[in-house]
N, C-alpha and C positions, 0 to 999 in steps of 0.2 A: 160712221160705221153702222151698219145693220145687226138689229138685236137678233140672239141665237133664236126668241121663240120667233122671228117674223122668219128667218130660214127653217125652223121648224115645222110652223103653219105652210109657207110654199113649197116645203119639201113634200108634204104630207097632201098637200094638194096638186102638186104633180101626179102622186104617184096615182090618184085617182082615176087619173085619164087611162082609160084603154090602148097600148102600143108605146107608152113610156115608163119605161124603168127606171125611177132615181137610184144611184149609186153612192154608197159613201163618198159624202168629199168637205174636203176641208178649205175654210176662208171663205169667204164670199161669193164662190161659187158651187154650182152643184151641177153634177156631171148626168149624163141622161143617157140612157140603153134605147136605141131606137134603131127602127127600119130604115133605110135609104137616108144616112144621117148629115150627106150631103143635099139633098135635094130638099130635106126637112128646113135646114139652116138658110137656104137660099130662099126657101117660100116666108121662111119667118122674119128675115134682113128685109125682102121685100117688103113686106107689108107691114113694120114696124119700123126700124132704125139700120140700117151697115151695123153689123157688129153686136147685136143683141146676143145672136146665136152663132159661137163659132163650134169648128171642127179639130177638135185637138190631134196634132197628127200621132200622137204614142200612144192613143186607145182606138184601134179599130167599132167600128159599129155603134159610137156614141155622139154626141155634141155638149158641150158644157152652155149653162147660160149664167150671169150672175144675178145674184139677191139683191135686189133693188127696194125701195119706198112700195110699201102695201098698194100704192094704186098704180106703180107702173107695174108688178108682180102679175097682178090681177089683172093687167091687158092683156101681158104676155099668157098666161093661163087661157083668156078666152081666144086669143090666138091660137095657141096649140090646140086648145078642142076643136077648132073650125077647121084648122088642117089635117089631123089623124083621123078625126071621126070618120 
């Protein structure tokens, strides 16, 4: 199980990035306010893992990722910057 401060630190480093909005969320994942948050999830599956980034279908205009190990966190992070930026 991931400690609450390593979802802390990655929440908090999400919300850094420009065009991502962390939203409250509970367990192991953390839910994310974004643009085109289909097309986001698909550049991010690409170029990392299937299933990193899904699209939950009962929140319009977000995608959730889960709280993983500080250095898989921190891929997905320089991920996300290289795709919104």
């Amino acid at each position: 199980m991931i400690s609450g401060d390593e979802k802390e630190r990655f929440y908090s480093r999400l919300a850094s990035i420009p065009g991502i909005q962390p939203m409250p969320s509970i367990g192991d994942w953390i839910l994310l306010e974004v643009a085109k948050p289909s097309d986001l999830a698909r550049k991010v599956n690409r170029r990392m893992a299937p299933g990193v980034m899904q699209v939950p279908r009962q929140v319009s205009g977000a995608v959730r990722v889960h709280v993983g190990e500080p250095k898989a966190n921190e891929a997905l992070l320089k991920t996300l910057r290289d795709l919104v930026a």
